[in-house]
Residue frames relative to the residue before (quaternion, step in Angstrom):
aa qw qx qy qz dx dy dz
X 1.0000 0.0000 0.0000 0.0000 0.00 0.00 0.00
X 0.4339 -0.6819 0.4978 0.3146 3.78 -0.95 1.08
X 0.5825 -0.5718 0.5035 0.2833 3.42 -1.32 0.76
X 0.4075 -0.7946 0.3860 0.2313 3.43 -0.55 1.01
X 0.5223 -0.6583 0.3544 0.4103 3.84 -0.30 1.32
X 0.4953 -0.6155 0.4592 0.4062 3.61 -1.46 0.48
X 0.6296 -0.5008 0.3384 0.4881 3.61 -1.52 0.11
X 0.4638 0.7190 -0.4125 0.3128 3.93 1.40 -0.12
X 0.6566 0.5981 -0.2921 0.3548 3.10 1.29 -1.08
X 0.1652 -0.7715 0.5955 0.1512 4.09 -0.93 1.19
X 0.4683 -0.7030 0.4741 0.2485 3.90 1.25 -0.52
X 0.7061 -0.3328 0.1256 0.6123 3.85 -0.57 -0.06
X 0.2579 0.7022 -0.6477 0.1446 3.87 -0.09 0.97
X 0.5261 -0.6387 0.4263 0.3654 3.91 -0.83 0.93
X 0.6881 -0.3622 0.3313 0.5343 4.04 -1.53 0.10
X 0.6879 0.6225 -0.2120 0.3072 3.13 1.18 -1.84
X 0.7179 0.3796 -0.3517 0.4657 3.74 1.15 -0.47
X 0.7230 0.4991 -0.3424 0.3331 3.21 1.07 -0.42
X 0.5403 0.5760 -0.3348 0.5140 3.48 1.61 0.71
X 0.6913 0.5004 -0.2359 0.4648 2.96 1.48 -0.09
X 0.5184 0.4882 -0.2155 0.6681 3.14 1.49 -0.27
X 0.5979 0.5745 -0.2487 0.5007 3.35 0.87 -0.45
X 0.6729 0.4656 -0.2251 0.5288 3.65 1.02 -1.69
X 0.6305 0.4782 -0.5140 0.3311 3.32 0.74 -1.15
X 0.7326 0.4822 -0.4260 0.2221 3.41 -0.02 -1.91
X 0.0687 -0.8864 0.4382 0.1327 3.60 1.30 -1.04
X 0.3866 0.4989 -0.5288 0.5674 3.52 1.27 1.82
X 0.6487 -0.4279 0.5936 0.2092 2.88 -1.87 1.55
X 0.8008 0.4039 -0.1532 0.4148 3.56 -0.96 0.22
X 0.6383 0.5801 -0.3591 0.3566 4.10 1.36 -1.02
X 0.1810 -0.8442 0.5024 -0.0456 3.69 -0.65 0.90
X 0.1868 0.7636 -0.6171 -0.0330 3.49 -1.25 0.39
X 0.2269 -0.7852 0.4985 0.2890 3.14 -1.46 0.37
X 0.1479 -0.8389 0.5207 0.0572 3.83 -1.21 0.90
X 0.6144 -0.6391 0.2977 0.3543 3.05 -1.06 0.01
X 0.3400 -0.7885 0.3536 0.3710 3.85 -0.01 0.74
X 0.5781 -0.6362 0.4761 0.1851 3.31 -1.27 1.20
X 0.8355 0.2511 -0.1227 0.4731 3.73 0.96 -0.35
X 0.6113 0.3120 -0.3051 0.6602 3.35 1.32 0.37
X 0.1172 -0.7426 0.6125 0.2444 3.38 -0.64 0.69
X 0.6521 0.5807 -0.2927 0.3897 3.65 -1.04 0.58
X 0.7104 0.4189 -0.2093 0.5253 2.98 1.64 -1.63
X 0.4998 -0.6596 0.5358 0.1677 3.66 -1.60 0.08
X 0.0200 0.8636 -0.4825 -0.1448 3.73 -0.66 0.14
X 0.1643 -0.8500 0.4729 0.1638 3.15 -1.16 0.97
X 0.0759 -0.8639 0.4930 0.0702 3.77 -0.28 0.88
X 0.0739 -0.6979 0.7030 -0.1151 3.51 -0.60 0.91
X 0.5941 -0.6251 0.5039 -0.0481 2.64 -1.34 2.07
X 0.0147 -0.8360 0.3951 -0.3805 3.69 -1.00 1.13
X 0.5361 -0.5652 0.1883 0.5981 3.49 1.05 1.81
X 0.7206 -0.5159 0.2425 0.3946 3.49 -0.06 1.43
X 0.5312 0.4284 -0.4493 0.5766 3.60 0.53 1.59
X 0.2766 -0.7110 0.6465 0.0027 3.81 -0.66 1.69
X 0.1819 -0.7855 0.5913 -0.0145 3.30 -0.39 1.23
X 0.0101 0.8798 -0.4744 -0.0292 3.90 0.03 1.07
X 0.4896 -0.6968 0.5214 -0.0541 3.56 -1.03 1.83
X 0.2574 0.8546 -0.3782 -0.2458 3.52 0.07 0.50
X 0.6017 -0.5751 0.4400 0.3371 3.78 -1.26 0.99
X 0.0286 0.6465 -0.7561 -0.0983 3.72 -1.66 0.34
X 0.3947 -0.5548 0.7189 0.1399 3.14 -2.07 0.31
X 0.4041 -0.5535 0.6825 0.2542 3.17 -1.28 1.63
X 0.7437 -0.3274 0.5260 0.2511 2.98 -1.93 -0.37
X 0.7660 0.2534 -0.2594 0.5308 3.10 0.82 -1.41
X 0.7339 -0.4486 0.3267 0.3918 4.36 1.24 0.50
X 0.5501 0.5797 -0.4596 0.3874 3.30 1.26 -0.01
X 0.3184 -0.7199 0.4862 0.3796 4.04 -0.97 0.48
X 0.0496 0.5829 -0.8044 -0.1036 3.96 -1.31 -0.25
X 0.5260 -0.3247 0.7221 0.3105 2.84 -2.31 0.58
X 0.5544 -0.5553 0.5469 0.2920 3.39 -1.97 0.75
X 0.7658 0.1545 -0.1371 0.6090 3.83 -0.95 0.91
X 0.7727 0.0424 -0.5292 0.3480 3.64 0.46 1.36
X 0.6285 -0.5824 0.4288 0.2863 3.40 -1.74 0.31
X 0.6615 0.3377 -0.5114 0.4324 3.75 0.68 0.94
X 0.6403 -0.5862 0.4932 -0.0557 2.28 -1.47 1.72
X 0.1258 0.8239 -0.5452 -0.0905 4.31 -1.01 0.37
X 0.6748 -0.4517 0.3877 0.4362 3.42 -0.64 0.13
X 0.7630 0.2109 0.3319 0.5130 2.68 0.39 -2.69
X 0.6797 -0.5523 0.4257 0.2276 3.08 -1.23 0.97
X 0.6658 0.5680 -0.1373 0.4639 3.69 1.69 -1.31
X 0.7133 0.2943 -0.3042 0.5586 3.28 1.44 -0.76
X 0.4083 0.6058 -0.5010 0.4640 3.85 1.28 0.13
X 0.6848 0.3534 -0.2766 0.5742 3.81 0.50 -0.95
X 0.6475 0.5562 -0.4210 0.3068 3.78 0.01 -0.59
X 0.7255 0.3964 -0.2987 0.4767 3.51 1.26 -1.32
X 0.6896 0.4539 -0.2997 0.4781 3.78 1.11 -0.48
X 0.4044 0.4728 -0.4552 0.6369 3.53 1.56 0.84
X 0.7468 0.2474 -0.4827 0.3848 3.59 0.74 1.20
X 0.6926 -0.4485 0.3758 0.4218 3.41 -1.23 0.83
X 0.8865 0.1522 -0.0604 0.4328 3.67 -1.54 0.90
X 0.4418 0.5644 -0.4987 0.4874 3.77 0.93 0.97
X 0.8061 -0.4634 0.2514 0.2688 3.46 0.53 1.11
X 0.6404 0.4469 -0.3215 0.5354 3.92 1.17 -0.21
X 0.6259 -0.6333 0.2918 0.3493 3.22 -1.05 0.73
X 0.7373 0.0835 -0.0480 0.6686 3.53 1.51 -0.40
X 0.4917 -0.6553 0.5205 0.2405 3.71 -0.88 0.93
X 0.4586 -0.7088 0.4163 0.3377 3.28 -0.81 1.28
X 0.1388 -0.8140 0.5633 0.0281 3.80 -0.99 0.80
X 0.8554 -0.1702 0.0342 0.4880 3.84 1.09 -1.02
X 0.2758 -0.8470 0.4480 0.0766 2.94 -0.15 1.73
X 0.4816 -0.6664 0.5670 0.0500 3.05 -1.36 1.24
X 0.1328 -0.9325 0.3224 -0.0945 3.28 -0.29 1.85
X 0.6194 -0.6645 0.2331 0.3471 3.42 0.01 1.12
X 0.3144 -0.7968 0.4471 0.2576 3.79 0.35 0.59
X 0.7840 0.2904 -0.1419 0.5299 3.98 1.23 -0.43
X 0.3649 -0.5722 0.5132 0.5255 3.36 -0.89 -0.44
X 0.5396 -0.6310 0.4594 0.3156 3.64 -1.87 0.86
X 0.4991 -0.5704 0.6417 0.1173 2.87 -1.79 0.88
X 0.4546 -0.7093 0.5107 0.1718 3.40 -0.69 1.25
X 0.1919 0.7689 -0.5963 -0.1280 3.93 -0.35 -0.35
X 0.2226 -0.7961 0.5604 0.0510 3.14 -0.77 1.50
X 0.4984 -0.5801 0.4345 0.4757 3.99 -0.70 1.17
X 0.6410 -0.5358 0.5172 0.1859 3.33 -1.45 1.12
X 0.1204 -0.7902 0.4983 0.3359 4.03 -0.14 0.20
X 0.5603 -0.6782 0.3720 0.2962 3.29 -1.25 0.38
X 0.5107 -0.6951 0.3957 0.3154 3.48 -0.98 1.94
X 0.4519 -0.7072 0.5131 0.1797 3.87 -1.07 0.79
X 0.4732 -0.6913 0.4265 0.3412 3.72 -0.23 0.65
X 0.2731 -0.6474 0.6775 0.2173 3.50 -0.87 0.66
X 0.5950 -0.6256 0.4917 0.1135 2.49 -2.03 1.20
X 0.2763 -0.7277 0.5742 0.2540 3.40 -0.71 0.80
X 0.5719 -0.6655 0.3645 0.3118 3.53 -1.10 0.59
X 0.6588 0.2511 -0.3159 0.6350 3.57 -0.97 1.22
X 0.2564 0.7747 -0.4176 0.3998 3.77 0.98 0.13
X 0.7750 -0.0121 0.1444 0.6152 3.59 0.50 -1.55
X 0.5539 -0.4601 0.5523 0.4200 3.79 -1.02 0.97
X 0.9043 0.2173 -0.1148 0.3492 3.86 -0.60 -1.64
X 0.3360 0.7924 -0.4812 0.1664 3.57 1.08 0.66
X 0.6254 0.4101 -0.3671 0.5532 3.62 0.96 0.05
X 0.4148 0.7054 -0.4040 0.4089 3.73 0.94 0.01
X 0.2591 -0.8023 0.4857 0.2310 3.79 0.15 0.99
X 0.5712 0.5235 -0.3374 0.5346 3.68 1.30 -0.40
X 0.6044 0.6280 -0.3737 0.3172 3.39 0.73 -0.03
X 0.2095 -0.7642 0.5989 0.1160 3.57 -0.46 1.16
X 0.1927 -0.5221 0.8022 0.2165 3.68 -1.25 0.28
X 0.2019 -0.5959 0.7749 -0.0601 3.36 -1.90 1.89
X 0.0269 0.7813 -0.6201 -0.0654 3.49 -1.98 0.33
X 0.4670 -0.5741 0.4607 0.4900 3.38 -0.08 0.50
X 0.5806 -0.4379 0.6680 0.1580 3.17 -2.18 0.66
């Protein structure tokens, strides 16, 4: 069973909301984590910082552990990723102090799939053929 995301986590929210949510809380130290707009897959942590959000992005090993990008510890969990960087002098411009919690529950968005051209008629010899499947390449 997947570990269940922290309450930090906002999902596919833009840079632009996550500075705003950020501006509001307006503490040195306020954090969240989102999804990254240019890596798909990847995470982002931003932590807040004399009004400048300073954003950290997260990967997944393979085997599910997290790391900030460009260091060599390794976390289970997203919770013990934020716990160690909830101490002073672990390498972020500001230690994580108050995390900025999602106010709902997240909304999955799955990529839309892509709409298949319809056949125009006379198109295919066996298109009125009820045995007829329509194939497409992978």
């Amino acid at each position: 069973m997947a570990a269940a995301l922290p309450v930090c986590f906002h999902g596919a929210i833009s840079k632009k909301e996550c500075e705003e949510l950020l501006g509001q809380k307006n503490k040195d130290g306020a954090y969240l984590i989102r999804d990254s707009e240019t890596i798909r897959g990847a995470l982002c942590l931003c932590v807040y910082k004399k009004k400048v959000v300073y954003t950290y992005r997260l990967l997944q090993t393979c085997t599910g552990q997290y790391t900030l990008q460009g260091s060599e510890a390794f976390f289970k969990t997203l919770d013990d990723l934020v716990r160690n960087y909830k101490r002073k002098n672990q390498g972020l411009a500001m230690h994580l102090r108050h995390s900025v919690k999602r106010k709902s529950a997240l909304l999955i968005r799955y990529p839309t799939p892509p709409q298949r051209p319809r056949a125009e008629e006379g198109d295919y010899a066996n298109a009125s053929d009820p045995d007829y499947v329509e194939v497409y390449p992978e």
